[in-house]
C-alpha positions, -999 to +999 in steps of 0.1 A: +393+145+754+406+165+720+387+172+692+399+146+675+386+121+698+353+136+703+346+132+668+360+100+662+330+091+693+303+109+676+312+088+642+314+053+662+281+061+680+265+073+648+274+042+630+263+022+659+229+034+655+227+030+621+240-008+624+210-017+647+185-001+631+157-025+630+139-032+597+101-018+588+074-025+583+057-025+545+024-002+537-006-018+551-032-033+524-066-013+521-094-027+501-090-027+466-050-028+464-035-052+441-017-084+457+006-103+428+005-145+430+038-160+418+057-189+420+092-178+431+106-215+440+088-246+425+051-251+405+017-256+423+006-290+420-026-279+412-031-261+387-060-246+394-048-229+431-034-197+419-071-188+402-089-203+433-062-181+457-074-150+438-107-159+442-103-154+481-086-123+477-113-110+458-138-120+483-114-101+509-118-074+487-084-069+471-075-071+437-056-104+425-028-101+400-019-138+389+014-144+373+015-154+338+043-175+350+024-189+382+023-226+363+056-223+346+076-252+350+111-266+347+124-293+361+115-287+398+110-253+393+086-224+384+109-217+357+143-213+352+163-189+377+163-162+354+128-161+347+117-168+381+141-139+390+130-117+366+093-119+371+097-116+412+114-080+400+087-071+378+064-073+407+083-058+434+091-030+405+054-026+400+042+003+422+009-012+417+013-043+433+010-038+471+021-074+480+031-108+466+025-141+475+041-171+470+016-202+453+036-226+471+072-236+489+096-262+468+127-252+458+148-224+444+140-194+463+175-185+471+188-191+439+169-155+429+190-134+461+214-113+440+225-076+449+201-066+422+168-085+443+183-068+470+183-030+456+145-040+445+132-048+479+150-013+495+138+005+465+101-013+467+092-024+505+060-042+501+048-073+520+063-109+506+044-141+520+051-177+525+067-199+541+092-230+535+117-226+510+099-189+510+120-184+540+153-179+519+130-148+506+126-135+541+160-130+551+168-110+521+136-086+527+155-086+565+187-076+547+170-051+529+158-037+558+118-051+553+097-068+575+082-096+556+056-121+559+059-158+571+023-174+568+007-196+541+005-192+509-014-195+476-022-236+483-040-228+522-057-198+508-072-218+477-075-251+496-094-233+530-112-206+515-115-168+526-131-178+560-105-199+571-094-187+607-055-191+603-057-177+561-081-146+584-051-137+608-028-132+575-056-110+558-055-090+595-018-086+592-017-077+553-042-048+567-020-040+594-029-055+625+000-067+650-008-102+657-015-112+695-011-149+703-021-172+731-011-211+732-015-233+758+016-244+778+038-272+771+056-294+795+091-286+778+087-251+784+109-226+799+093-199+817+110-162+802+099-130+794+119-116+764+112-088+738+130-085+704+128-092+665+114-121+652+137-141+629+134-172+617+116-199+595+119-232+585+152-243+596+163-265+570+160-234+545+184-210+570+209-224+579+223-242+544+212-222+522+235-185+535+264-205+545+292-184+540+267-154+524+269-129+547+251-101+534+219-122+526+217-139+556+194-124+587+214-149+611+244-135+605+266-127+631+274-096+626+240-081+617+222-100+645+254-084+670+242-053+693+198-068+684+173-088+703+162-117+686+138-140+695+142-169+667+117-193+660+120-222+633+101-253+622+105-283+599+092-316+576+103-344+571+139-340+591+150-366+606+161-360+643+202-365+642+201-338+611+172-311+628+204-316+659+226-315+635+212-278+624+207-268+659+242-274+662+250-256+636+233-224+653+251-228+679+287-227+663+273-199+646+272-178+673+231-173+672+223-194+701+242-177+727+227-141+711+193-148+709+166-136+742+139-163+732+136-192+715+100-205+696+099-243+685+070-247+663+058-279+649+082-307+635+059-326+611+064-360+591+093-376+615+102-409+630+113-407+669+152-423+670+179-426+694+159-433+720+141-402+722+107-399+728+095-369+702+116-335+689+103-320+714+125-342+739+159-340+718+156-304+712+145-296+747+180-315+758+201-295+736+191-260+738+197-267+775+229-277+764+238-248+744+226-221+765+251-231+792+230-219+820+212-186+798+181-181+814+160-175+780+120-180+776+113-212+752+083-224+741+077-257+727+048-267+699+034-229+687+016-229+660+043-228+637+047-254+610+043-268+575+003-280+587-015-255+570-038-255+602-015-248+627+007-216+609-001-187+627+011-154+606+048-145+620+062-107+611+100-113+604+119-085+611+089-072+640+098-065+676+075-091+697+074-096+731+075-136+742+061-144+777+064-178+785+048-189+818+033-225+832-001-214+822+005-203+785+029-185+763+018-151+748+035-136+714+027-102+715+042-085+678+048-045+682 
């Protein structure tokens, strides 16, 4: 081999590396830091949850920052784009401000994904939480090479209070703990053993929203080439031909036949149609399909979901290890 040709290795190998590295992980919270409230998509609809969300962060023993523009409203929004845009900048600007979470889920959040949102979350890694439409927010942390924070939001932590168990494992992970889960087996199943990044979110939100958007999306096809993932996703109010219809969608997309695991969490506020017993059934029927004989571990029903009791704390971006057996599925996050 001539020079030439040696070098032209090193520089492919180098930018190999460089294409898989995996995103990381935000500062963990200590007592005392300051954790922003805001409303990056649409308006609590209560008006007193962002005060009563601080409230539990107090009594965690951070330091609440509400949003002036928490109750902002227009039309179905927090705000317009550009001030809902602006003031999630601010905050991730802020070296103060050690996380953010979202009051509450709606719509809107990926109208605020520009190159400039982007450069701020490189330049400001800090934790981002919700869940939802929130999930359009998580792939861009992904893209800008963050782990962020699917779990509830504002709405659990004022509605549940600072003892809740579920609004406890998101405190644990803000402070740095890797999340360990146990569930109990489920009779669409498929046993596995797979280890990988966690991607993923409520389904609706990821795969229309980044058609066509390539650098903001963490499904892509090129940035998920040469990774594990292990994807998980959930949904409300979806009727079963269009939660196929998405799945389908994955598929054409190339991320079914990438991915090492597969997590179906809990599909809330549906009607059972063509002739299918539950979501569980049709989905169960067409992963097989699509996997065309991959032997992949998939869990059915983890405590994923839009049920505020049932969302366990998910670390996008994190390497996890999935063990699905015929006693129980384990989620072990890195």
């Amino acid at each position: 081999m001539n020079r030439i040709s040696c070098l032209l290795l090193v520089v492919m190998t180098a930018l190999t590396v460089m294409a898989v590295k995996n995103p990381k992980a935000p500062q963990a919270l200590k007592p005392g830091d300051k954790i922003a409230i805001m409303s990056p998509a649409s308006t609590p609809g209560d008006s007193t949850a962002p005060e009563r969300a601080a409230q539990v962060l107090r009594q965690w023993g951070f330091e609440p920052v509400v949003s002036p523009l928490a109750l902002n409203k227009y039309h179905m929004y927090a705000g317009t784009v550009e001030q809902r845009r602006a003031e999630l900048l601010r905050l991730l600007r802020d070296k103060s401000i050690k996380a953010i979470i979202a009051t509450r889920g709606g719509y809107g959040s990926a109208m605020l994904i520009n190159d400039e949102l982007i450069d701020a979350m490189k330049r400001n890694p800090k934790w981002l939480v919700g869940y939802s439409d929130i999930t359009a927010l998580h792939s861009a942390e992904v893209r800008a090479g963050n782990m962020s924070l699917h779990a509830n939001m504002g709405g659990a932590l004022a509605g549940k209070g600072a003892n809740d168990s579920i609004n406890l494992l998101l405190r644990d992970a803000l402070m740095g703990e890797r999340p360990d889960y146990t569930v109990p087996a489920n009779p669409f199943n498929h046993p596995g053993h797979a280890t990988g990044i966690v991607l993923g979110g409520n389904m609706a939100v990821f795969t229309s929203n980044f058609s066509g958007s390539k650098k903001y999306d963490f499904l892509d096809r090129d940035y998920i080439k040469g990774r594990d993932i292990i994807l998980f996703f959930e949904d409300v109010g979806e009727s079963m031909a269009r939660v196929a219809s998405m799945l389908t969608q994955l598929h054409h997309k190339g991320v079914l036949g990438q991915v090492k695991g597969i997590i179906v969490g809990r599909f809330t506020d549906y009607s059972p149609a063509g002739g299918y017993e539950s979501m569980n059934q049709m989905l169960s029927e067409y992963i097989n399909l699509f996997m065309h004989g991959r032997d992949i571990p998939v869990c059915f029903d983890f405590p994923v979901s839009h049920d505020e009791s049932w969302n366990f704390p998910m670390l996008e971006g994190c390497e996890a290890t999935l063990n699905v057996t015929p006693v129980a599925t384990t989620l072990q996050f890195r």
